[in-house]
PAPA-789011 format. One record per atom (N, C-alpha, C, O): atom name; x, y, z negated. Coordinates in Angstrom, 1 decimal. Atoms other than C-alpha are relative to their C-alpha. Layout:
N
   atom       px       py       pz
     CA        X        Y        Z
...
! end
This chain:
179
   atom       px       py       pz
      N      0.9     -1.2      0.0
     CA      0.0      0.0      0.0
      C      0.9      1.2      0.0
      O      1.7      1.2     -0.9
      N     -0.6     -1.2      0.0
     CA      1.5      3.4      0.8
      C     -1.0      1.2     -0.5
      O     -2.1      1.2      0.1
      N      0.3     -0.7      0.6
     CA      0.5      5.9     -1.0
      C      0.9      1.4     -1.0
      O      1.2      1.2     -2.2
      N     -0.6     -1.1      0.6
     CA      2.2      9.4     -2.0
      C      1.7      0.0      0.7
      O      2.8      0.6      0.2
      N     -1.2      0.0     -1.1
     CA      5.0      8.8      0.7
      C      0.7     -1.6     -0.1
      O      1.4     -2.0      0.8
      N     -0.8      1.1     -0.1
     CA      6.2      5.1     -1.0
      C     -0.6     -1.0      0.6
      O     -1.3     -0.5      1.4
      N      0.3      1.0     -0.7
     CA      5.4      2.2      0.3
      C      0.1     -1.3     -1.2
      O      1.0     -2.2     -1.0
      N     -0.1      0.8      0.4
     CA      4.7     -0.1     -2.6
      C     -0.8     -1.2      0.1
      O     -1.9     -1.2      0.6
      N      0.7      1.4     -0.2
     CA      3.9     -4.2     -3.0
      C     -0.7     -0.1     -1.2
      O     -0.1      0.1     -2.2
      N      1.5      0.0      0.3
     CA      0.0     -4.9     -4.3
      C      0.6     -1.4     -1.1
      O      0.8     -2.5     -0.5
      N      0.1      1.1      1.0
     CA      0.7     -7.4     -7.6
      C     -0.8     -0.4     -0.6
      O     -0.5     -1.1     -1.6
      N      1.4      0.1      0.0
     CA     -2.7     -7.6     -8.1
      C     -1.4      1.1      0.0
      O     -1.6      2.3      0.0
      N      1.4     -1.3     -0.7
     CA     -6.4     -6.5     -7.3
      C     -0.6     -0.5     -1.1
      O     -0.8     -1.7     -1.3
      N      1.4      0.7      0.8
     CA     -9.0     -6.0    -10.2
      C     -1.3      1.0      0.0
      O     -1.3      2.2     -0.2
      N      1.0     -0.9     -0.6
     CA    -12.6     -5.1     -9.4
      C     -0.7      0.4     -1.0
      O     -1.1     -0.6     -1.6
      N      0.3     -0.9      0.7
     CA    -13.9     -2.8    -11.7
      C     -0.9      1.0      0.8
      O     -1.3      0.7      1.9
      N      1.4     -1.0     -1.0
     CA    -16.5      0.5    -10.8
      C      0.4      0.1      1.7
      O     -0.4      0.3      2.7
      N     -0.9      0.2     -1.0
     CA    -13.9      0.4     -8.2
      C      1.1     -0.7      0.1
      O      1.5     -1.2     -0.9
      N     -0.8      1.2     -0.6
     CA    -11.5     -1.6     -6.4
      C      1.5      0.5     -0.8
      O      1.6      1.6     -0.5
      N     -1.3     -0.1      0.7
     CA     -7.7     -1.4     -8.6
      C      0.7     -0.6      0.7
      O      0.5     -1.7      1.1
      N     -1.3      1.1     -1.0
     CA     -4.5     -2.4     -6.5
      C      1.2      0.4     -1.7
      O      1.4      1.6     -2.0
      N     -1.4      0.0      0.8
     CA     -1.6     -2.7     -9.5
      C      1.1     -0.2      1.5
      O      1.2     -1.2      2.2
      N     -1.5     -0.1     -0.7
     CA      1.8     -1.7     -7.2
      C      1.2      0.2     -1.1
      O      1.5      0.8     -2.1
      N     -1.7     -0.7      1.2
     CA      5.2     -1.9     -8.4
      C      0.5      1.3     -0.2
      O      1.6      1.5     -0.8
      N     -0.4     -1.6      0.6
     CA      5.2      2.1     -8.7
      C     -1.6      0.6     -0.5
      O     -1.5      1.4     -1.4
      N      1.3     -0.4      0.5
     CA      1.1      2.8     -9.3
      C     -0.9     -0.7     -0.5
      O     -0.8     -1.9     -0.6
      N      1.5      1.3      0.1
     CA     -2.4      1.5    -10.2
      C     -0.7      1.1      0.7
      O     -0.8      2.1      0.1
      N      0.9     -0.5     -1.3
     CA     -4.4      2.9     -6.9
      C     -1.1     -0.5      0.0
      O     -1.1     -1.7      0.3
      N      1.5      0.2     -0.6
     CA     -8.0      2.7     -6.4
      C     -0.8      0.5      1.5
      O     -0.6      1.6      2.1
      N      0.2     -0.2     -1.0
     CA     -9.8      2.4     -3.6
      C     -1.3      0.3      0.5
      O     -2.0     -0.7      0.6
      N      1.3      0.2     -0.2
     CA    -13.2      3.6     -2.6
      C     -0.7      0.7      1.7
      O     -0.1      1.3      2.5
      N      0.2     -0.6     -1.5
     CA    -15.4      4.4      0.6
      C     -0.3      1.5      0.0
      O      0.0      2.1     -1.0
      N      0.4     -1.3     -0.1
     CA    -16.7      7.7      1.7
      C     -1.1      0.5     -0.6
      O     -1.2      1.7     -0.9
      N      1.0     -0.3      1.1
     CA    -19.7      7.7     -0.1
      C     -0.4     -1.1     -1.0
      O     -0.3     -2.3     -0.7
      N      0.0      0.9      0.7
     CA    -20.8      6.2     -3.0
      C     -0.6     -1.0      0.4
      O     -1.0     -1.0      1.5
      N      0.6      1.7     -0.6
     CA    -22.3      2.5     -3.0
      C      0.3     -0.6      1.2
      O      0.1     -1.8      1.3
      N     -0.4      0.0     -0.8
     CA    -20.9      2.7      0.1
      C      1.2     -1.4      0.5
      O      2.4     -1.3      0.3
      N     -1.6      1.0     -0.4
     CA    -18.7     -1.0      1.4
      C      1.2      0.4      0.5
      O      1.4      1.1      1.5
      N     -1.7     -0.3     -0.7
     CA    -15.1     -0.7      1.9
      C      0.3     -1.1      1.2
      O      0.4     -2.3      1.3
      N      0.0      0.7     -1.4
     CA    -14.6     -1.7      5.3
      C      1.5      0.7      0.4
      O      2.1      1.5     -0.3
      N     -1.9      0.0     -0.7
     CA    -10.8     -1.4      7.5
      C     -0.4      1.6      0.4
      O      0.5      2.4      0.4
      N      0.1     -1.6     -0.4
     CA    -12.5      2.1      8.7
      C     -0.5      1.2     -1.1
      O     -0.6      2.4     -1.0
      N      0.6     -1.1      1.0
     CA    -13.9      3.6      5.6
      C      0.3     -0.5     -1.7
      O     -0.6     -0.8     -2.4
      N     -0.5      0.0      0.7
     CA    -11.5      3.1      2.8
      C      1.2      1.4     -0.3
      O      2.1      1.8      0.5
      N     -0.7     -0.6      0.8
     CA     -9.8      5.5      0.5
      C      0.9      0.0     -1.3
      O      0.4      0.2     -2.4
      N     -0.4      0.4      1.3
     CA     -6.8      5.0     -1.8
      C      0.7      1.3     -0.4
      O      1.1      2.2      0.3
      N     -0.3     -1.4      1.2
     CA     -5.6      7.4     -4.5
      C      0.6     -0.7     -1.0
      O      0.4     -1.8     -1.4
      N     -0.8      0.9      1.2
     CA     -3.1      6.8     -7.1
      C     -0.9      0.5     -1.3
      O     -1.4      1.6     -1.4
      N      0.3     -0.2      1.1
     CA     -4.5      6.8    -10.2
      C      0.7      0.3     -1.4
      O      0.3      0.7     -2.5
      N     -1.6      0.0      1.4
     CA     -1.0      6.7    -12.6
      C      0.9     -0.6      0.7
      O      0.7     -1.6      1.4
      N     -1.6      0.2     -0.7
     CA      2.5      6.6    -11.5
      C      0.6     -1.4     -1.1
      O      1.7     -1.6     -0.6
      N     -0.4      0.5      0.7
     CA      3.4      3.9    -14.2
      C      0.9     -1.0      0.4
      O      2.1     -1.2      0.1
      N     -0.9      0.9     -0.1
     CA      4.1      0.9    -12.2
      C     -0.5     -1.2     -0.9
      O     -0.7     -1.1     -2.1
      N      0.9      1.1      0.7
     CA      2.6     -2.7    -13.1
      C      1.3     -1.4      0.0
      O      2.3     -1.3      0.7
      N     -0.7      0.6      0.0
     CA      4.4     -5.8    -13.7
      C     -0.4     -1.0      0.9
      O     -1.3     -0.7      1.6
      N      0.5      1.2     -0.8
     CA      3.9     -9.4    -11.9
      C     -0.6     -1.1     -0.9
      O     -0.3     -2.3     -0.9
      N      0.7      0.8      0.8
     CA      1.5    -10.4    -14.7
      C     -2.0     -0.2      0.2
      O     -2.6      0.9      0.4
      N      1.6     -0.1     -0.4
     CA     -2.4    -10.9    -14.1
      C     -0.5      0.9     -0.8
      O     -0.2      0.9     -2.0
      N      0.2     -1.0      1.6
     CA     -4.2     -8.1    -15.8
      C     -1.1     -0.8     -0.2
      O     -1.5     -1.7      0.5
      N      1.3      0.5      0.8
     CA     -7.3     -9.1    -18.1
      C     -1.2      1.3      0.5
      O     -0.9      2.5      0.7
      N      1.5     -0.9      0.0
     CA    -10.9     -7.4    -17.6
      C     -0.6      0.0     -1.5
      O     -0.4     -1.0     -2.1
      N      0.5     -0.2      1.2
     CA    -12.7     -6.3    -20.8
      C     -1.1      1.1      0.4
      O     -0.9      2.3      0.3
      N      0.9     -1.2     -0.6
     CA    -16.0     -4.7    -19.5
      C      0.4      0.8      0.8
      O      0.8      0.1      1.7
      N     -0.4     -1.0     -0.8
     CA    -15.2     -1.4    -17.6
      C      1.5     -0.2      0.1
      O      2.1      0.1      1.1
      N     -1.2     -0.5     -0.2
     CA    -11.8     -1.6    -18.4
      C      0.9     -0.6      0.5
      O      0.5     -1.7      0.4
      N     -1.4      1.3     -0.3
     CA     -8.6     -3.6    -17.1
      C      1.3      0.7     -1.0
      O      1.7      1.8     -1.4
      N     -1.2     -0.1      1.2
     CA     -5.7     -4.3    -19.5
      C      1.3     -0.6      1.2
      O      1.2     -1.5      2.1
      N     -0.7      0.7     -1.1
     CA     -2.4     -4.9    -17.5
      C      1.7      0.5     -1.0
      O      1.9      1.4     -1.8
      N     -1.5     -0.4      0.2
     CA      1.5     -5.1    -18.2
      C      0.3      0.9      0.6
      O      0.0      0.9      1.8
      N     -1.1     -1.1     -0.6
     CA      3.5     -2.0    -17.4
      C      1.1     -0.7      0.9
      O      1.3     -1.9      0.9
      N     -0.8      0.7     -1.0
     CA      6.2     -2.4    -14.8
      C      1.2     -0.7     -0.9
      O      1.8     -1.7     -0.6
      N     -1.4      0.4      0.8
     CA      8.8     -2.8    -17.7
      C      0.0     -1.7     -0.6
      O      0.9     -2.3     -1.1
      N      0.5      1.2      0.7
     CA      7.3     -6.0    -18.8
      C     -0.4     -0.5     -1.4
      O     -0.8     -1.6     -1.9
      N      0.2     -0.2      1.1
     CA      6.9     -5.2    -22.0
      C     -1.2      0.8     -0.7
      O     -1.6      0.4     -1.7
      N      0.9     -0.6      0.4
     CA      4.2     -2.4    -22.6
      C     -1.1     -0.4      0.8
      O     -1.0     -0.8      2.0
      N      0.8      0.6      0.0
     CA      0.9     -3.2    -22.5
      C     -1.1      1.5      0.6
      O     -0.8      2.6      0.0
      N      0.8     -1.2     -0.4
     CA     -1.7     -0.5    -20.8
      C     -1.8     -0.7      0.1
      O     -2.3     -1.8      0.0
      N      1.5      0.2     -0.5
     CA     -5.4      0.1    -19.9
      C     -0.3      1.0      0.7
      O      0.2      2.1      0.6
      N      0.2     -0.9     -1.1
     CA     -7.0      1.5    -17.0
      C     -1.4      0.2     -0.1
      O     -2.0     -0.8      0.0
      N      1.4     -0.2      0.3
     CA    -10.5      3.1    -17.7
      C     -0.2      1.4      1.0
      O      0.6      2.3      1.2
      N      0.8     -1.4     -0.5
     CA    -12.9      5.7    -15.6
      C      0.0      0.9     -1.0
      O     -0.4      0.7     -2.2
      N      0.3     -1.3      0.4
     CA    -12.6      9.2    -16.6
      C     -0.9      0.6      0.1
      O     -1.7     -0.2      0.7
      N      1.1     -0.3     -0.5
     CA    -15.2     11.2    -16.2
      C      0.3      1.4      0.2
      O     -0.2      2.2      1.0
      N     -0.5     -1.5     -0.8
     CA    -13.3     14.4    -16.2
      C      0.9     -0.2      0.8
      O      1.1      0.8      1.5
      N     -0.6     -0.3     -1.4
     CA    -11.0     13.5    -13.9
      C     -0.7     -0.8      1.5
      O     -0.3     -0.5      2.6
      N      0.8      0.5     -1.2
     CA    -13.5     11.4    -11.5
      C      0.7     -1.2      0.6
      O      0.5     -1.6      1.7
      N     -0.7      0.9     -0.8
     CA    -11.1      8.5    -11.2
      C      0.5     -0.9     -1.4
      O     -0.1     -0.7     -2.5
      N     -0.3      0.7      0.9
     CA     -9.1      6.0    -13.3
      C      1.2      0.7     -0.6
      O      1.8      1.6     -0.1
      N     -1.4     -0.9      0.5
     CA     -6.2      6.8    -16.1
      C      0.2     -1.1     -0.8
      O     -0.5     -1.8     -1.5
      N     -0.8      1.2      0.6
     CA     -4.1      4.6    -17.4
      C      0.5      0.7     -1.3
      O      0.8      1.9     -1.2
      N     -0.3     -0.4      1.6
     CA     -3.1      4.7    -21.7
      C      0.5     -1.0     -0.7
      O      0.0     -2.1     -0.6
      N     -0.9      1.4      0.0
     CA     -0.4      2.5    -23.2
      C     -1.1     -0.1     -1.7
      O     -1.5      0.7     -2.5
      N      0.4      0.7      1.2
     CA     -2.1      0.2    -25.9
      C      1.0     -0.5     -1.1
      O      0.6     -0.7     -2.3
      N     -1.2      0.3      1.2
     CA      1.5     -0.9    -27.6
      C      0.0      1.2     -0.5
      O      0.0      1.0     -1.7
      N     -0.8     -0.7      0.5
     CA      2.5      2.6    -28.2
      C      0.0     -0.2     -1.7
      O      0.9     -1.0     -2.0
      N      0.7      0.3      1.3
     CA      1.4      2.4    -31.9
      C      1.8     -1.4     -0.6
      O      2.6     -1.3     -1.5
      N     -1.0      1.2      0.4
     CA      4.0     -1.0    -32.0
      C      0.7     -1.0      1.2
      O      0.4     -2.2      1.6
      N     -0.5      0.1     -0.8
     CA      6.4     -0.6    -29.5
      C      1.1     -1.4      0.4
      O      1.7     -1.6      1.4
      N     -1.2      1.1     -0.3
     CA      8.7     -3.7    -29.8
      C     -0.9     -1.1      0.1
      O     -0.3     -2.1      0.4
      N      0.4      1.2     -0.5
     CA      5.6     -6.0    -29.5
      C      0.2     -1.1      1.4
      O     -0.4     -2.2      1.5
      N      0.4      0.4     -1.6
     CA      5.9     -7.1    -26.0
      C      1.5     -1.2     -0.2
      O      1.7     -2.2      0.4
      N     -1.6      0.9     -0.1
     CA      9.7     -8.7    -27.1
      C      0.7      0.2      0.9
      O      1.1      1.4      0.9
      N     -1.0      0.1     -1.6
     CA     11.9     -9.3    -23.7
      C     -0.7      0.2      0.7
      O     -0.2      0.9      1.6
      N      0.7      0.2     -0.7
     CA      8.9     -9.6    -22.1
      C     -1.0     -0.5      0.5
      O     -0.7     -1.7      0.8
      N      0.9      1.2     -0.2
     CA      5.4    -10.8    -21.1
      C     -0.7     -0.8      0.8
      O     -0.7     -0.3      2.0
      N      0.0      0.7     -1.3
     CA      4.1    -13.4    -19.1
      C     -1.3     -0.1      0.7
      O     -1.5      0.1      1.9
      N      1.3     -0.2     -0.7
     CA      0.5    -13.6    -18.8
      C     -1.5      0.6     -1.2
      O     -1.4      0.4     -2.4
      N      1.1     -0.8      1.6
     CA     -2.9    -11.8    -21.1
      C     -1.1     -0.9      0.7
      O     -1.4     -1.2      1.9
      N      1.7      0.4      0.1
     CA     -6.1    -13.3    -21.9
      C     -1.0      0.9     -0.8
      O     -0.5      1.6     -1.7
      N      1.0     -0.7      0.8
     CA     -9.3    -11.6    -23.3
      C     -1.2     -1.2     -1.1
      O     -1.9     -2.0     -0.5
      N      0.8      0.9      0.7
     CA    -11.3    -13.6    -25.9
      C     -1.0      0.9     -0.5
      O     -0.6      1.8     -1.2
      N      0.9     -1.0      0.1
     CA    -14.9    -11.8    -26.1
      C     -0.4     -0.3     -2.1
      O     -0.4      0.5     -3.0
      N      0.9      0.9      0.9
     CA    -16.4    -14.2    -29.1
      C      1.0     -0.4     -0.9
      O      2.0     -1.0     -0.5
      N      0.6     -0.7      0.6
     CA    -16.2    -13.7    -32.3
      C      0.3      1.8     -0.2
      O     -0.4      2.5     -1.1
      N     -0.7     -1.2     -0.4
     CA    -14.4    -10.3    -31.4
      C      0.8     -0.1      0.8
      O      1.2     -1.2      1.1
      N     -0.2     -0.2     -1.4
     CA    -13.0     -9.0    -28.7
      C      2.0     -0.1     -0.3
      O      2.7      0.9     -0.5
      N     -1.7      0.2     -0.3
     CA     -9.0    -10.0    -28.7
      C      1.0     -0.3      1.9
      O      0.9     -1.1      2.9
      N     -0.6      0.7     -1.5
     CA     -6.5     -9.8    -25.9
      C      1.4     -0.7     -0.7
      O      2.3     -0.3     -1.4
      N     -1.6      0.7      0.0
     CA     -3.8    -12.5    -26.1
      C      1.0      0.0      0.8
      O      0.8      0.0      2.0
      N     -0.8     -0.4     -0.8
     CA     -0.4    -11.9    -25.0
      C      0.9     -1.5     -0.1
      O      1.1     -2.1     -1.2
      N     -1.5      0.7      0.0
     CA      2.3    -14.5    -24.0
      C      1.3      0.5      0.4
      O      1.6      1.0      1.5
      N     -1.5     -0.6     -0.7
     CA      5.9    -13.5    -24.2
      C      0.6     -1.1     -0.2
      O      0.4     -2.1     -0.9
      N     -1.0      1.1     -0.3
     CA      8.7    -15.0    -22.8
      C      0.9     -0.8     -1.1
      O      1.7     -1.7     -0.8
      N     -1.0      0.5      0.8
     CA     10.5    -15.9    -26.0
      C     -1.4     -1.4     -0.7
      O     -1.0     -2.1     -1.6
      N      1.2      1.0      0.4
     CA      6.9    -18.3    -26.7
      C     -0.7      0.4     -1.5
      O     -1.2     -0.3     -2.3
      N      0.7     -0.6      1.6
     CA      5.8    -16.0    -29.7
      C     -1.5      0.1      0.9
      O     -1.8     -0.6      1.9
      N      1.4     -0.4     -0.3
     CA      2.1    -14.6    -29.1
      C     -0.7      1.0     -0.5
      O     -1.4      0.8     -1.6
      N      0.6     -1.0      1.2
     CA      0.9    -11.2    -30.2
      C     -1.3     -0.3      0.6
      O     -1.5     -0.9      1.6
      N      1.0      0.0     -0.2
     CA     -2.5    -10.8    -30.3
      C     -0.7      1.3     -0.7
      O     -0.7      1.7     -1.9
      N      0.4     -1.5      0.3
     CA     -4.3     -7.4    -29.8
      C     -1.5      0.0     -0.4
      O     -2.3     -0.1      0.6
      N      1.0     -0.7      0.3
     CA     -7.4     -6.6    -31.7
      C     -0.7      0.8      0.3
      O     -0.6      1.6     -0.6
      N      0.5     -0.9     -0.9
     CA     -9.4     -4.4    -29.7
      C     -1.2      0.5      0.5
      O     -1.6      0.3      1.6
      N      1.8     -0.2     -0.3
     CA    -13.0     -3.0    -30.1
      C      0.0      1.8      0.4
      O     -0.1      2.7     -0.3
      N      0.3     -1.7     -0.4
     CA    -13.0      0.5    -28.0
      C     -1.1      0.8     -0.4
      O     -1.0      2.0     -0.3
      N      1.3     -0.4      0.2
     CA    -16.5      1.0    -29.1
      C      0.4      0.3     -1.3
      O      0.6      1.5     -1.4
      N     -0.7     -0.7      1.6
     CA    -15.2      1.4    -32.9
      C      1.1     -0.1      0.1
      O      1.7     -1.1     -0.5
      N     -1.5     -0.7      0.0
     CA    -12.0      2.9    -32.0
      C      0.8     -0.9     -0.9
      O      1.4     -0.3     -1.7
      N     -1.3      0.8      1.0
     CA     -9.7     -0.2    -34.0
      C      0.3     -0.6      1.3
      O     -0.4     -0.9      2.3
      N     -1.3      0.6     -0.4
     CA     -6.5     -1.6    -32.8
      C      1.1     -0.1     -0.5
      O      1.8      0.8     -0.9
      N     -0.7      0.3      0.7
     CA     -4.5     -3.6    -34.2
      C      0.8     -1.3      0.5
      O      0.1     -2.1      1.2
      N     -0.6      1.3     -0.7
     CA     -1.6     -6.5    -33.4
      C      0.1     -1.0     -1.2
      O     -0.1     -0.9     -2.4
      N     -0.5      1.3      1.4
     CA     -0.6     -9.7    -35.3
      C      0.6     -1.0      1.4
      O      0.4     -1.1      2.6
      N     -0.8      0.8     -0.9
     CA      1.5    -12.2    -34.0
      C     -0.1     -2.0     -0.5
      O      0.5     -2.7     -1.4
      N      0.0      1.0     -0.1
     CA      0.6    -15.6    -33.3
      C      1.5     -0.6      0.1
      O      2.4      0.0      0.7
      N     -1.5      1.2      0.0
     CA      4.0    -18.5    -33.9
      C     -0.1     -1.0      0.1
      O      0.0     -1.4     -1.0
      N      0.1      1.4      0.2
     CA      3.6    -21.9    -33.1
      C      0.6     -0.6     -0.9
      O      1.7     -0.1     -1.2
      N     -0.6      0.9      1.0
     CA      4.4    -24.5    -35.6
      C      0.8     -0.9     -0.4
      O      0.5     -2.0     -0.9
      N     -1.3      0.9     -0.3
     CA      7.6    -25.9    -35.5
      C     -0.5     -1.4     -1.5
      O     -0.8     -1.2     -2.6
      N      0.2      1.0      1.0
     CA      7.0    -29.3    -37.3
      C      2.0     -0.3     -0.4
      O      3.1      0.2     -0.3
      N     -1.6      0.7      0.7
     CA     10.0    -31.4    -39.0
      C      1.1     -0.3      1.2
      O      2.2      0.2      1.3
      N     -0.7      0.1     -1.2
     CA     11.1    -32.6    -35.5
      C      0.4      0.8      1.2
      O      1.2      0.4      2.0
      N      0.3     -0.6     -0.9
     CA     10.6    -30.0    -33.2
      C     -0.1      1.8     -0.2
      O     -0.3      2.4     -1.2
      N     -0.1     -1.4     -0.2
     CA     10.6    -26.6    -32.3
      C     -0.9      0.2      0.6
      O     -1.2     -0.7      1.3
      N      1.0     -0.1     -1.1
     CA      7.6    -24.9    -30.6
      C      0.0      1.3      0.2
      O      0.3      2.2     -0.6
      N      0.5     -1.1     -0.9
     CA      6.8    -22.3    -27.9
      C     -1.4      0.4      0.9
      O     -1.5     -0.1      2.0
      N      1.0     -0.3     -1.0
     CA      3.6    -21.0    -26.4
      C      0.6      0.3      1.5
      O      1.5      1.1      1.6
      N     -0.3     -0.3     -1.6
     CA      3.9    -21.1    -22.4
      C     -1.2      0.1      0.4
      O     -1.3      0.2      1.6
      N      1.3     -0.9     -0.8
     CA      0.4    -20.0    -21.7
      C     -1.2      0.1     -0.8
      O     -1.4     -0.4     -1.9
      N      1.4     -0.1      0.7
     CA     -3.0    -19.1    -22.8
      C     -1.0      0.0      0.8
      O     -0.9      0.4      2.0
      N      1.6     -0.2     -0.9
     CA     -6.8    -19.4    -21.6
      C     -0.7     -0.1     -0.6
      O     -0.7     -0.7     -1.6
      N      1.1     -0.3      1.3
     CA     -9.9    -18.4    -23.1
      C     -1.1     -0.4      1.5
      O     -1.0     -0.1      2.7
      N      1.2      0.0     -0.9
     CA    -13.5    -19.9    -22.0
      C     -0.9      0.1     -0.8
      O     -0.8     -0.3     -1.9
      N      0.9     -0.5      0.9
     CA    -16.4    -18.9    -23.3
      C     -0.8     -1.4     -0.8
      O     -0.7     -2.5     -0.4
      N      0.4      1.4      0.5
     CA    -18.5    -21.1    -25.7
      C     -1.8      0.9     -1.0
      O     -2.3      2.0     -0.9
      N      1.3      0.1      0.2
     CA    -21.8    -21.0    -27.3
      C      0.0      1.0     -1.4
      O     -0.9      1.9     -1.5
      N      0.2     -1.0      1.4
     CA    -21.3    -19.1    -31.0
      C      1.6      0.9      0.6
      O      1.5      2.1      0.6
      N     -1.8     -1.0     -0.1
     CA    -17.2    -17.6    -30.1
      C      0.7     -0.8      1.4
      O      0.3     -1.9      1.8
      N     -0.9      0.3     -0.6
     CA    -14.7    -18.0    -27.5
      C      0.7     -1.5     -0.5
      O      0.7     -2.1     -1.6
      N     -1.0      1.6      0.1
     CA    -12.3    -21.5    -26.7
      C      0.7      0.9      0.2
      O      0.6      1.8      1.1
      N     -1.9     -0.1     -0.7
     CA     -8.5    -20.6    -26.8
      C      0.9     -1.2      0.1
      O      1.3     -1.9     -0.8
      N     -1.0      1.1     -0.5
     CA     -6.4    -22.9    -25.2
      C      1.4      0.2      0.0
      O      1.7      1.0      0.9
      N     -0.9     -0.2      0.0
     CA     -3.1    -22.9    -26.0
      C      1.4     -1.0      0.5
      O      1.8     -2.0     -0.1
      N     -0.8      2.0     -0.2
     CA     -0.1    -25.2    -23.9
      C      1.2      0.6     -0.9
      O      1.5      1.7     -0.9
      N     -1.0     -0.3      1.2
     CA      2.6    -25.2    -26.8
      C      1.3     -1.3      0.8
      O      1.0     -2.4      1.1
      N     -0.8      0.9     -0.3
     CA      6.2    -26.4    -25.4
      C      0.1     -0.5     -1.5
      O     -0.2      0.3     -2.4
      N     -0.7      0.5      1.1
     CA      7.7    -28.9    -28.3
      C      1.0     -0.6      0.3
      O      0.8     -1.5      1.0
      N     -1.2      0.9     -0.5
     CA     11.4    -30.1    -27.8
      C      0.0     -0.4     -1.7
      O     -0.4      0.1     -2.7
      N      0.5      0.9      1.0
     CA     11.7    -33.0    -29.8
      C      1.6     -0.7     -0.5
      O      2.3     -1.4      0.2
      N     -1.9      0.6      0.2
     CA     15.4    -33.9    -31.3
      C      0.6      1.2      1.0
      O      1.8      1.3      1.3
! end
């Protein structure tokens, strides 16, 4: 996607009021010429929305909003409709507890049920886990650790949440090396 003279590559699309391209220098939206209007090859418009720069992590949806890695791989953002500026704006969610993210992270989940959590996997197989109800302004981290038993050592290498009838399922694959 080129946009603002660069020429950057699309690391993911999330559909929200409008269409989100995360590039390795922006988060660009795209919309037609008039509202409700389909985005077709002849009546599309993109616009940067924040210079930030996204990582090559999938972002999470949480209603309106999208949660996504920053380019650095470590800070954690969200991209929400403005209403005074008429478009999307991105607001880092770590700043508050900047060294969460560790080396770096690999992929986020949203868990709606029994509250709204996004899980993070970082590369060293810790797990913070962000607390996050925008509707009553709290946020808050804690950090999941897998449980190294007598034999073994353990790492989270991924997460998935599916929904379930009273709260959310989290799935967690936990490496264990064994001796």
């Amino acid at each position: 996607i080129a946009t603002g003279g660069t020429v950057d590559f699309v690391r993911w699309m999330l559909p929200l009021q409008r269409l989100v391209f995360g590039t390795d220098g922006c988060e660009a939206t795209a919309r037609a010429s008039t509202f409700d209007e389909p985005l077709t090859p002849t009546n599309i418009g993109v616009k940067d929305a924040s210079n930030l720069g996204v990582a090559a992590v999938s972002p999470a949806q949480m209603d309106g909003r999208g949660i996504f890695v920053q380019r650095s791989g470590v800070q954690v953002y969200e991209i929400l409709y403005s209403i005074e500026r008429q478009d999307y704006v991105s607001s880092e969610l770590t700043g508050l507890n900047e060294d969460i993210g560790g080396d770096g992270l690999l992929e986020l989940a949203v868990q709606r049920e029994p509250e709204p959590y996004v899980w993070m996997v970082r590369d060293d197989g810790e797990c913070p886990i962000l607390l996050y109800d925008p509707s009553e302004k709290v946020a808050g981290f804690i950090r999941y650790i897998a449980a190294p038993s007598i034999a073994a050592d353990a790492t989270v290498e991924s997460v998935a949440v599916l929904p379930g009838t009273t709260q959310s399922i989290v799935y967690l694959c936990v490496k264990r090396t064994i001796n």
